[in-house]
C-alpha positions in Angstrom: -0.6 18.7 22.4 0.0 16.4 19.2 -2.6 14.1 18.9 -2.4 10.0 18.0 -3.0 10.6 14.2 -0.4 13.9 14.0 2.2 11.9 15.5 1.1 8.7 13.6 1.7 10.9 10.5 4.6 12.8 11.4 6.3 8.8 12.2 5.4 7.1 9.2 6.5 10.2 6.9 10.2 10.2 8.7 10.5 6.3 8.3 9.1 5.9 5.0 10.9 8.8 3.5 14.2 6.3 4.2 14.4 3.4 1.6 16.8 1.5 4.3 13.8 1.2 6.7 11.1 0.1 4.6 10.3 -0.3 0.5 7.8 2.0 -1.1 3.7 0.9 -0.3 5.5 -1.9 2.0 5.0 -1.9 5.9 2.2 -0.3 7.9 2.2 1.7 11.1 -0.7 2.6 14.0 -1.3 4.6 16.6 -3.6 3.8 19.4 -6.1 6.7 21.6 -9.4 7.8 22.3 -12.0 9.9 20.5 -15.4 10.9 21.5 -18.3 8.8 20.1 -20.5 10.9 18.1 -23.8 9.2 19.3 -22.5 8.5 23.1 -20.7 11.3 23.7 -18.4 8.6 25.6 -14.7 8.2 25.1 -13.7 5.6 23.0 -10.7 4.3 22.6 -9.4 3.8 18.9 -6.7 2.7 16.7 -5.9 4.4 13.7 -4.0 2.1 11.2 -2.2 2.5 7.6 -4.9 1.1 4.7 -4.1 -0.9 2.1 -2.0 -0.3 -0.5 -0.4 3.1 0.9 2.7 4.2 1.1 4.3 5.6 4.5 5.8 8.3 3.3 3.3 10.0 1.7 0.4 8.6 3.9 -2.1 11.1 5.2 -5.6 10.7 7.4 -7.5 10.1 4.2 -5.3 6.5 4.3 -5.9 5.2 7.2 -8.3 3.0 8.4 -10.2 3.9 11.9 -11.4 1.0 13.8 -12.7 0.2 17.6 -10.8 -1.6 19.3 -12.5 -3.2 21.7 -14.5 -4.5 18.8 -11.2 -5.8 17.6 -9.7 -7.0 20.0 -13.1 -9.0 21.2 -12.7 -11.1 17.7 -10.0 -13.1 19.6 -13.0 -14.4 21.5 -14.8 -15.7 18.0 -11.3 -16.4 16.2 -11.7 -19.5 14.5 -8.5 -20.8 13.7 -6.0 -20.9 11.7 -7.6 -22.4 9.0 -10.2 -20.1 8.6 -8.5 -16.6 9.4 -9.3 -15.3 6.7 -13.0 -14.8 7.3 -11.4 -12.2 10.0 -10.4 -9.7 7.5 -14.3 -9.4 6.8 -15.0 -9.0 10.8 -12.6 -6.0 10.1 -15.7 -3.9 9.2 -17.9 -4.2 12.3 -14.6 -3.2 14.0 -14.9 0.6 12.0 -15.9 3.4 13.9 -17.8 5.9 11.7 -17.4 5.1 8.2 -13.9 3.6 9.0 -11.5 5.3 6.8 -9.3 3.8 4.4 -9.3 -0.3 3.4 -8.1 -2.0 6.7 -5.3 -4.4 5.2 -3.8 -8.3 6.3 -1.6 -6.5 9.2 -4.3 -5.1 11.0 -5.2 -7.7 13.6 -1.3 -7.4 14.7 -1.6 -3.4 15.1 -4.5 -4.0 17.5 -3.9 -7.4 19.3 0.0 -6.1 20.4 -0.8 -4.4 23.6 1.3 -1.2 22.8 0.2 2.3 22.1 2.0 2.5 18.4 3.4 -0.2 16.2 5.4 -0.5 13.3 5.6 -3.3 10.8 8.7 -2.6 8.3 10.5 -4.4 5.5 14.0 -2.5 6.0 16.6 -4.8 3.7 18.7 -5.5 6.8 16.2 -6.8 8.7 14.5 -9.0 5.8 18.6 -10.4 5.1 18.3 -11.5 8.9 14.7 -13.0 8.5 15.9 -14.9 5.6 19.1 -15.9 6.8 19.2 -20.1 7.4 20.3 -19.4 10.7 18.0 -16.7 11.4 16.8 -17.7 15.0 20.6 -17.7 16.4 21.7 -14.5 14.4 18.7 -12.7 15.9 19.8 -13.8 19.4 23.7 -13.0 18.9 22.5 -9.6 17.6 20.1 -8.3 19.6 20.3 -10.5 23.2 16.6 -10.4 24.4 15.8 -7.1 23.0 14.2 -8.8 19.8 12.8 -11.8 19.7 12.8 -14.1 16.9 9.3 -14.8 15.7 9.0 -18.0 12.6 7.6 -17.5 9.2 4.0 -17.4 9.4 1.6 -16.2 6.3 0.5 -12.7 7.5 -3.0 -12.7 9.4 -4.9 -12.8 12.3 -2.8 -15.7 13.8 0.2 -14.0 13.1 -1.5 -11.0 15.3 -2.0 -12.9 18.3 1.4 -14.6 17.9 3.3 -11.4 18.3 0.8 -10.3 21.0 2.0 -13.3 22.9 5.6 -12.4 22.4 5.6 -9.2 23.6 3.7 -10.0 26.8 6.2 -12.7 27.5 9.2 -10.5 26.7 8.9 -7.4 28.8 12.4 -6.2 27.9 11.5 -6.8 23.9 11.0 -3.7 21.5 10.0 -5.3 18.6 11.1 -8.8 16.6 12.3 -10.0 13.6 9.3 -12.2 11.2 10.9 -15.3 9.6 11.2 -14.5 6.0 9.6 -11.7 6.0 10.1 -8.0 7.9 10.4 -6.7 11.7 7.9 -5.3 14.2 8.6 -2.7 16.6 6.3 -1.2 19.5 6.4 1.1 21.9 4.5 3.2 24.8 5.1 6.6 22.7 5.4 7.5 19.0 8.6 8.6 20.0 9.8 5.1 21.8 8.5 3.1 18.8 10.5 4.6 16.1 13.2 4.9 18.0 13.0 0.7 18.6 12.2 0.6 14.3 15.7 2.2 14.2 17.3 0.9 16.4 16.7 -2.6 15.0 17.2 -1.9 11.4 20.5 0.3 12.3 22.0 -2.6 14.6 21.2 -5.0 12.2 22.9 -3.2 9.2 26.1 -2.4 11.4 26.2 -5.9 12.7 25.8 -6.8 8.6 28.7 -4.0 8.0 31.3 -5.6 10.7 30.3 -9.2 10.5 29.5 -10.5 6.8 32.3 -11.6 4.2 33.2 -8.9 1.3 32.4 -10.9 -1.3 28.7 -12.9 -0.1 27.9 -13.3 -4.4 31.3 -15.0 -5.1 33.8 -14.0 -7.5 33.6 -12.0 -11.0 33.0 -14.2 -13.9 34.4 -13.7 -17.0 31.8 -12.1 -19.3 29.4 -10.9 -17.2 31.1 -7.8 -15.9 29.4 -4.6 -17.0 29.5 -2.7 -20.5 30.9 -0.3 -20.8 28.0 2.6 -20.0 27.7 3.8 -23.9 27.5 0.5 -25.3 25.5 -0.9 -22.3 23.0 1.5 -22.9 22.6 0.8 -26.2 22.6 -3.0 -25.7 19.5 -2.4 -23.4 17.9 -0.6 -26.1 18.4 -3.1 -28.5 17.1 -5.7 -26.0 14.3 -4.3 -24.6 11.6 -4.0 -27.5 12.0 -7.9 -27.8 11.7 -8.2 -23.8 8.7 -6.5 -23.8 7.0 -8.2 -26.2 7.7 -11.6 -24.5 6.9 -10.2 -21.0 3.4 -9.0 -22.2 2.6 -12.1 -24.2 -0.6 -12.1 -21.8 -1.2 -8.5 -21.0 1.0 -5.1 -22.2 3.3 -4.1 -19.8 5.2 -1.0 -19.4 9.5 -1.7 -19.3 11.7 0.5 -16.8 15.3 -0.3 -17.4 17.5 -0.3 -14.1 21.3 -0.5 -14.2 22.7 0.9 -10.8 25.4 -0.8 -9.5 24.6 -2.9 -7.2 22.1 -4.8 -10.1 25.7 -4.7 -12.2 27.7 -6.5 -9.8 25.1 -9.2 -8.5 24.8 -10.2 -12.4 28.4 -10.6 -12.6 29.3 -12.8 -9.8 29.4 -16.5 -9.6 26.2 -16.5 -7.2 23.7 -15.0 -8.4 22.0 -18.1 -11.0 21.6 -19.9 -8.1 20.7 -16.8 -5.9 18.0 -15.7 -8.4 16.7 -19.3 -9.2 15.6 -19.5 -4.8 13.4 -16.6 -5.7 12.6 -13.6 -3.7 11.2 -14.2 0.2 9.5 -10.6 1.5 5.7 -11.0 0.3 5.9 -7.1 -0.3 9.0 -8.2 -3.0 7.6 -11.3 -4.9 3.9 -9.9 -5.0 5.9 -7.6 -7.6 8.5 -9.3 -8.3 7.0 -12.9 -9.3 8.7 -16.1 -7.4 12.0 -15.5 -9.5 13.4 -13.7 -12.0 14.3 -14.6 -15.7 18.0 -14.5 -16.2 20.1 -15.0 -19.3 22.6 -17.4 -19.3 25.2 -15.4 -22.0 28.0 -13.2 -21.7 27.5 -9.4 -22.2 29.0 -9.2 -25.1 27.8 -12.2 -27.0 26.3 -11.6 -30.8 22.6 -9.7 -30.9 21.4 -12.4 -32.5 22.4 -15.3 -30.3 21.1 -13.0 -26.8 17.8 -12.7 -28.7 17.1 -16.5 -30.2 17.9 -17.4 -26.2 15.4 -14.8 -24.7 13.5 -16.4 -27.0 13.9 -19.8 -25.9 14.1 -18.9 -22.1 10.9 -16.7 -22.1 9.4 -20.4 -23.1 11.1 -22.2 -20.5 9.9 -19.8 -18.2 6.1 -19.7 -19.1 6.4 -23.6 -19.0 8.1 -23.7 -15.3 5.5 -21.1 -13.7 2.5 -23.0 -15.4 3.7 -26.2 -13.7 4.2 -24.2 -10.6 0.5 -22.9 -10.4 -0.5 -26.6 -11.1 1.7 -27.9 -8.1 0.4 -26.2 -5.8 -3.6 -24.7 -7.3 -6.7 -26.2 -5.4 -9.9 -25.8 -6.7 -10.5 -22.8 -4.9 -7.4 -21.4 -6.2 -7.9 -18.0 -8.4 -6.8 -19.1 -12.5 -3.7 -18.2 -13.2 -2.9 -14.7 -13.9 -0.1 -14.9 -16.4 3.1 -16.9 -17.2 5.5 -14.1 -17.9 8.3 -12.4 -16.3 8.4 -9.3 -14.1 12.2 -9.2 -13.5 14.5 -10.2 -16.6 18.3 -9.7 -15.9 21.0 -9.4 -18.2 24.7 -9.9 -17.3 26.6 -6.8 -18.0 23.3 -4.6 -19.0 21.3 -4.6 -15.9 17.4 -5.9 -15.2 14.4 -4.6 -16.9 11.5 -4.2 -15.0 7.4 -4.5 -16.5 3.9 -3.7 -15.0 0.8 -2.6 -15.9 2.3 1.4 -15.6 5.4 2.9 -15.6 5.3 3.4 -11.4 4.7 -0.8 -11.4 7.4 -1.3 -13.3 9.8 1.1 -11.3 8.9 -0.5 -8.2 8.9 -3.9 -9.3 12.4 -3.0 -10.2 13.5 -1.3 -6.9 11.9 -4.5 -5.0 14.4 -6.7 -6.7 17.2 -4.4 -5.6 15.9 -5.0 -2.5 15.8 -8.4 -3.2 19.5 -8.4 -4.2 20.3 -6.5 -0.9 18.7 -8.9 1.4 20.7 -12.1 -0.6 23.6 -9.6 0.1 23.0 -9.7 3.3 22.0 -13.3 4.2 24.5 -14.3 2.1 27.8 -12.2 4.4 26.2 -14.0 7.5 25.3 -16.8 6.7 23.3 -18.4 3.7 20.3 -17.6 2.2 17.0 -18.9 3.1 13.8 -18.0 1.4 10.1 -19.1 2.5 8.8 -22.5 0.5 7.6 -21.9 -2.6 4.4 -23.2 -1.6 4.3 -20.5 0.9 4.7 -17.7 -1.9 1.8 -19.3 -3.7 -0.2 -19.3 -0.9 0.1 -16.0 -0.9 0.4 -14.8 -4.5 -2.6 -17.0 -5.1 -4.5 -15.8 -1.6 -8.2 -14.6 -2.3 -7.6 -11.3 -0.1 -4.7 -10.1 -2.9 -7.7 -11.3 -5.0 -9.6 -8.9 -3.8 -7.8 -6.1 -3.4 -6.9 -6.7 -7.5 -10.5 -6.7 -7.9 -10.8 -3.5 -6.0 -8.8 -1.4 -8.2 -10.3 0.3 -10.9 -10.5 -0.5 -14.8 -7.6 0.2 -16.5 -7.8 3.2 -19.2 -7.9 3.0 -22.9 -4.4 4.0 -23.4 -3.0 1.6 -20.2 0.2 0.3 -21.0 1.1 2.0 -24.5 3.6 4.1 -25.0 3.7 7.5 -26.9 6.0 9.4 -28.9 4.4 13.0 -30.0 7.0 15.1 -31.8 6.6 18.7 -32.1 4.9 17.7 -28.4 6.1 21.3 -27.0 3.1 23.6 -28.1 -0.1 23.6 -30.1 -1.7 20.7 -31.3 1.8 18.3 -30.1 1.3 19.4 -26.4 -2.9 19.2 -26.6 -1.8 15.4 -28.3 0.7 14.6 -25.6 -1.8 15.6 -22.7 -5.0 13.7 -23.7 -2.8 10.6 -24.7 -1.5 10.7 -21.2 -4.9 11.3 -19.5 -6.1 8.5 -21.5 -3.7 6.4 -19.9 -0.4 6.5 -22.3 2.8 6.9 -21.2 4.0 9.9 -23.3 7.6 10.8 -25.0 6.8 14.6 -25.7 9.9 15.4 -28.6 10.4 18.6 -29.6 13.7 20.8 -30.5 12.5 23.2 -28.1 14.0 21.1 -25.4 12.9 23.4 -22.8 8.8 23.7 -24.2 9.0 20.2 -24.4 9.6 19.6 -20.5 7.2 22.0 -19.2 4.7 19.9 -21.1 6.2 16.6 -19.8 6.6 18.1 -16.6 3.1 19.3 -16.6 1.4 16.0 -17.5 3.3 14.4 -14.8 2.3 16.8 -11.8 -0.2 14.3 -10.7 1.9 11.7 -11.1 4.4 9.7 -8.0 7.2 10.4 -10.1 7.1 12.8 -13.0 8.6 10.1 -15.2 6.1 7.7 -14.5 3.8 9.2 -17.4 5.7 11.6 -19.6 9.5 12.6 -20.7 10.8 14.9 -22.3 13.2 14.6 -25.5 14.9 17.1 -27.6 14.6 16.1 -31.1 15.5 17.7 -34.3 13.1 15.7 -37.2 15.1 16.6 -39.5 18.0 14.9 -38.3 18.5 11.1 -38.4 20.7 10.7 -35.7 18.8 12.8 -33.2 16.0 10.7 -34.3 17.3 7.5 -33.3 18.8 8.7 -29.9 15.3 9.9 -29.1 13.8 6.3 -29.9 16.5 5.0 -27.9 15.4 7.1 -25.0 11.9 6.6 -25.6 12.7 2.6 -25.6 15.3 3.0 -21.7 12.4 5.0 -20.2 9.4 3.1 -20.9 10.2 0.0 -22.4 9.1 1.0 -26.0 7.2 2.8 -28.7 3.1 1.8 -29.3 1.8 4.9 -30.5 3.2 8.1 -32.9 1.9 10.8 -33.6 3.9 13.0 -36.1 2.9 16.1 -35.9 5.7 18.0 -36.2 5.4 21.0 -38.9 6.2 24.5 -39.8 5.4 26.3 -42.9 5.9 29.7 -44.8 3.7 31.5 -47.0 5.1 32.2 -49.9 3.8 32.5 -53.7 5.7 30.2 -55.9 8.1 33.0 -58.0 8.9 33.8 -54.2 9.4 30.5 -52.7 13.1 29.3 -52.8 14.5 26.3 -53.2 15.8 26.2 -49.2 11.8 27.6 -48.2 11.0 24.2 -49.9 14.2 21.9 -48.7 12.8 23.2 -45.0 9.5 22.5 -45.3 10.1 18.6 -46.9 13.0 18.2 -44.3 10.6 19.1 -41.2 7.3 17.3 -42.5 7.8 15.0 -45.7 11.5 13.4 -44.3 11.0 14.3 -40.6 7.9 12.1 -40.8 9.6 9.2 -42.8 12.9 9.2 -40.2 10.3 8.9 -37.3 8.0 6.1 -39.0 11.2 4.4 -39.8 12.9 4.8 -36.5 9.5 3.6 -34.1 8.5 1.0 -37.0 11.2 -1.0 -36.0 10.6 -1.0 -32.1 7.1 -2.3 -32.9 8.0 -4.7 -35.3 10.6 -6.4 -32.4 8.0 -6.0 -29.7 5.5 -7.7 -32.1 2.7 -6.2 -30.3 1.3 -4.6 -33.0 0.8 -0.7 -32.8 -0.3 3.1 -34.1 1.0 5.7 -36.3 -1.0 8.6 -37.1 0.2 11.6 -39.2 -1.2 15.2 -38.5 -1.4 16.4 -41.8 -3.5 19.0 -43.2 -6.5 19.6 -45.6 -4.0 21.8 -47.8 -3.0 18.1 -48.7 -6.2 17.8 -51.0 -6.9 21.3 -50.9 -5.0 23.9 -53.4 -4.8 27.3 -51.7 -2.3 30.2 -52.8 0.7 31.2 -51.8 0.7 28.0 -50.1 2.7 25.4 -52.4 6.0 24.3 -50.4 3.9 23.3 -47.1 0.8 21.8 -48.9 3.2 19.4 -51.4 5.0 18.6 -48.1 1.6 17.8 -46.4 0.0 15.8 -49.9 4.0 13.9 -49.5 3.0 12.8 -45.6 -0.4 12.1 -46.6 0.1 9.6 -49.1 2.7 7.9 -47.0 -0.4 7.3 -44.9 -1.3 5.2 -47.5 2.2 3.5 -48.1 2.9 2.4 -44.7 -0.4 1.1 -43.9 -0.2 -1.1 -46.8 3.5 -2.1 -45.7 3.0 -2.3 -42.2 -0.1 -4.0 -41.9 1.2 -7.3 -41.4 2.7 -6.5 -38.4 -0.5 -5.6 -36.8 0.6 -2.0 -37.1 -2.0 0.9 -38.3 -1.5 3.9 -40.0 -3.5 7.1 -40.1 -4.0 10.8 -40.6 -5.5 13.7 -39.1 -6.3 16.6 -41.6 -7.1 19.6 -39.5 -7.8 23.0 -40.8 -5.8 26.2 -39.8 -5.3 25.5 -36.2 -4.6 29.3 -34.7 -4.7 29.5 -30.9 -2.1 27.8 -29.4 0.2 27.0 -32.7 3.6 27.6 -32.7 3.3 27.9 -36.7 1.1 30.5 -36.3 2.7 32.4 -33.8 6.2 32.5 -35.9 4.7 34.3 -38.6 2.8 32.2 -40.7 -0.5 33.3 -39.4 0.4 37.1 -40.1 1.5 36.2 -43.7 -1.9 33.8 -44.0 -4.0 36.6 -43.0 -2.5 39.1 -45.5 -3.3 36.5 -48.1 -7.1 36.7 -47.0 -7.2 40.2 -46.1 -8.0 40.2 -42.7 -6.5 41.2 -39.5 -4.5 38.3 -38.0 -6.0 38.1 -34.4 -9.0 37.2 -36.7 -8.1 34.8 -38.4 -9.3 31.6 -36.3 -12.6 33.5 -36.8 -12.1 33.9 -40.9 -11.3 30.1 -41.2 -14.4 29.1 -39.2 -16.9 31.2 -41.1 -15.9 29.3 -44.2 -16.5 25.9 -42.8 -19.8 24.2 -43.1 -19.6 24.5 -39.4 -19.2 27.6 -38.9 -16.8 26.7 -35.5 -12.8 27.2 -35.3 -10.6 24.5 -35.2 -8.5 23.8 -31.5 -5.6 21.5 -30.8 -7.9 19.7 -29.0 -9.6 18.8 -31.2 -7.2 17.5 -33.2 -6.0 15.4 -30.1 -9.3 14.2 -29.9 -9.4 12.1 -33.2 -6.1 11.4 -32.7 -7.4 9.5 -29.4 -10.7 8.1 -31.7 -8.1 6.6 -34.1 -5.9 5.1 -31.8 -8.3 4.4 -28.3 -9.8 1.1 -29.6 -12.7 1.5 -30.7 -11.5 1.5 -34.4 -9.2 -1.1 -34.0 -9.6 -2.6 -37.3 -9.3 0.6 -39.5 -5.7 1.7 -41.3 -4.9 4.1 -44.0 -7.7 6.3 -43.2 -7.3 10.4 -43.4 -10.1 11.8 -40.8 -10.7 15.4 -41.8 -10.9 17.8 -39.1 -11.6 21.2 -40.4 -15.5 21.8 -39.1 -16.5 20.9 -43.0 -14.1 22.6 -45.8 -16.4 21.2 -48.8 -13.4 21.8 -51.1 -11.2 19.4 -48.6 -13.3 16.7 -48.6 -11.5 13.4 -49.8 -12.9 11.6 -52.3 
């Protein structure tokens, strides 16, 4: 027999894994049966509930929360009011039976006060377009006769519980309702019955959408804001979003995701959508992300760089201006401070909307939220018109102390939060060791390499704990060598994560040869991979930091054979002494853009290199006479240290350079070679 949590599970998995029923970490679902009290021995009858912050359709046991509920259904006896229901939430934790499981969230007193066995609370986009419609009440009556029942906007809580309680007891033939401005709520006697009644509301409501709603709810095309062309779109974004993201993290670095489905396209080009965008999102789930509104510019696609930028410019101002008078309309002393002026959503006619959070999986969702956004204004918009909650009400809200709270619940951000990393030769040795502390330091990470395949096992790898692979690293072929693959792996960098913060050129080969055998293309190579490869990436990331004005790190991986003379050895050490002394160039050129420069000087670096393994370590080791396998050995026992040399090591003081504690140190060379006396700088 399946039991209350299995089918709980096996329910919120098959509606969350739908993005037409609800968005992703939005809605909550419960299941309500007995369990034997550990001390009694009695039967007690339970609820099991989705926590905060989950997402239905990944949700397991460990995320829900486990409360009593007679316990909770008793605190209707000591509710009180209105305007204190938010000391309920605390009452929440008498209500837990055992240690109670995950965070019990705002919904919960409507999961336990509705007399039904399972609930579900959803945000499907059809059901939100008719809980925001202006004629909302009658729609839901035309629709669904008095098998839904229309319920009005009311801030989520424990008064919101007991008024759906009292809907459902006084509508017998009622499956669920529709929440002004906000979602739907279905129940049933069965797990079965109550997903069945979530579909059938969110299905009926779409085809009645589908049949009933005008074919163009957004208005007509205007001139100059239909979509680029996808080439030139592409590369309009790029240009664009280094500048965005500096503006939008004026008060705390964000991560950019760039979005440019279709459905963004054709909203921005219709006659509707200032206005549409100016009412703001209505779904507490959307705007929590989203922000009250969006910034949008007011050019066509196609107008001059310069002119989109100097406007950005002036309506990133605008905008910080209008939200600061917003919190001030409507702050009481009790009010949290404000927690930041800028933009979540930016939209660009003809380019598409860019997206920022704290991560890369904020900023994705914040950017699917608006497209649901965009479909429920769809929506509203075919039936009827449009019809957000008050603004005070989303302040209420985005201001409430319980979303306080649960921002004070999550933990303290890493060292690397919100910076982005490039890492070339990222597919093996000390590159992939780079890319994967970086990335468990917090970065996002662009692993480059011309090994395109080495390079996304290492992405792909970093990202296995991740929701979505591309939330922390991507992969990029890239040739150093060549400018133009260069700059298309910037741009890429740039679309997938908003920007460049943090470099790390590391790409390198070498041969060992003497110099009567060393030819003048063994030379060209090595100075094309390491002296110009290095320059073409400094060049190519400097000026993504220099538009996003958020200052930034470069750091070279260079060598101790740049101040130590070796034999056999001259084409790769001149190439390494050429990227250590631009080091020293760009941090004296770069500086005044709050960008650092350094270098790492490792010594031989065996296991793991891919310079090794492609023959230089067999040639090195005939130079010193020993057998190559040991070779890491033979460079450790001349070190003061005595100890080899790992890539992660190397990663390490790449992550001391660049993790914050030395914040106020460029043009520094950190030796790490476990003490070559002959290397040391002076």
């Amino acid at each position: 027999m399946t039991s209350p949590v299995e089918a709980l599970l096996r329910r919120s998995h098959a509606l969350g894994a739908d993005p037409r029923n609800t968005n992703y970490a939005g809605g909550n679902t419960s299941a309500k049966g007995t369990a034997a009290d550990p001390v009694t021995g009695s039967e007690t009858e339970l609820m099991w509930v989705k926590g905060s912050g989950g997402d239905l359709g990944t949700l397991s046991e460990a995320g829900l929360a486990v409360l009593r509920l007679d316990r909770l259904r008793a605190l209707a006896g000591v509710y009180p009011g209105v305007e204190r229901e938010d000391e309920m939430v605390a009452a929440f934790d008498h209500c837990a039976f055992g240690r109670g499981g995950a965070a019990p969230s705002i919904d919960t007193a409507m999961h336990g006060l509705v007399d039904a066995a399972h609930v579900d609370h959803l945000h499907p986009d059809a059901g939100i377009a008719i809980a925001t419609a202006a004629d909302g009440p009658e729609l839901t009556r035309r629709i669904f006769g008095d098998r839904v029942v229309w319920v009005p906007w009311r801030r989520p809580g424990f008064q919101l519980g007991l008024d759906i309680a009292a809907v459902k007891a006084g509508n017998p033939r009622a499956i669920g309702c529709i929440l002004g401005g906000h979602g739907i709520t279905a129940w049933g006697d069965t797990s079965a019955a109550c997903e069945a009644g979530s579909l059938e509301i969110i299905r009926t409501a779409e085809a009645y959408i589908a049949e009933h709603g005008r074919p163009d709810p957004f208005g007509a095309v205007l001139p100059g804001r239909e979509p680029l062309p996808g080439p030139a779109r592409h590369a309009r974004a790029a240009a664009l979003l280094p500048l965005v993201r500096g503006l939008a993290s004026t008060d705390a670095p964000q991560v950019g995701h760039y979005t440019d489905t279709p459905e963004v396209l054709d909203f921005l080009a219709r006659a509707e959508h200032p206005r549409l965008a100016a009412l703001g999102t209505s779904c507490p789930d959307h705007f929590l992300r989203t922000k009250v509104r969006p910034l949008v510019l007011d050019l066509p696609a196609d107008a001059p760089l310069e002119a989109v930028t100097a406007r950005l410019r002036e309506l990133h101002a605008a905008y910080r201006a209008d939200y600061a008078a917003y919190y001030e309309r409507y702050a009481t002393p009790e009010s949290p401070p404000m927690r930041g002026a800028d933009p979540a959503i930016v939209l660009v006619p003809g380019v598409g909307m860019f997206s920022f959070g704290r991560d890369k999986q904020t900023a994705r969702v914040a950017g699917e939220f608006y497209v649901n956004a965009i479909n429920v204004m769809r929506g509203a918009e075919a039936l009827s018109s449009y019809a957000p909650i008050e603004e005070s009400e989303k302040f209420r809200i985005e201001y409430w102390e319980l979303e306080e709270a649960k921002l004070r619940r999550m933990p303290a951000p890493r060292p690397l939060a919100a910076r982005v990393a490039l890492v070339t030769g990222g597919g093996s040795g000390i590159g992939a060791a780079t890319a994967r502390r970086l990335a468990a330091e917090g970065a996002c990470v662009v692993v480059a390499d011309r090994d395109a395949a080495a390079a996304e096992k290492v992405a792909a790898g970093i990202g296995a704990k991740a929701h979505r692979t591309g939330d922390a690293a991507i992969a990029v072929e890239m040739d150093v060598t060549s400018e133009e693959q260069v700059a298309a792996a910037v741009r890429q960098a740039v679309l997938a994560f908003g920007g460049v913060d943090l470099v790390v050129n590391n790409a390198g080969l070498s041969l060992s040869r003497s110099l009567l055998e060393t030819t003048a293309a063994d030379w060209d190579l090595q100075h094309d991979v390491m002296a110009r490869g290095s320059f073409l990436v400094s060049r190519e990331t400097a000026r993504v930091m220099i538009d996003q004005a958020m200052g930034g790190d470069i750091v070279y991986i260079s060598s101790k054979n740049a101040v130590f003379a070796g034999p056999d050895n001259l084409a790769y050490g001149a190439a390494k002494a050429d990227q250590a002394h631009q080091v020293r160039l760009l941090a004296a050129e770069l500086g005044g853009h709050g960008i650092r420069v350094n270098g790492v000087n490792p010594d031989g670096v065996v296991r793991g290199s891919g310079i090794f393994a492609s023959g230089w370590g067999a040639n090195r080791a005939a130079v010193y006479g020993v057998e190559e396998e040991r070779l890491g050995e033979f460079y450790a026992q001349r070190t003061l240290l005595k100890r080899e040399v790992l890539p992660e090591h190397v990663a390490a003081a790449v992550f001391a350079l660049t993790g914050g504690d030395l914040g106020r140190t460029t043009g520094l060379h950190v030796p790490v070679d476990s003490g070559v006396a002959a290397a040391f700088l002076r």
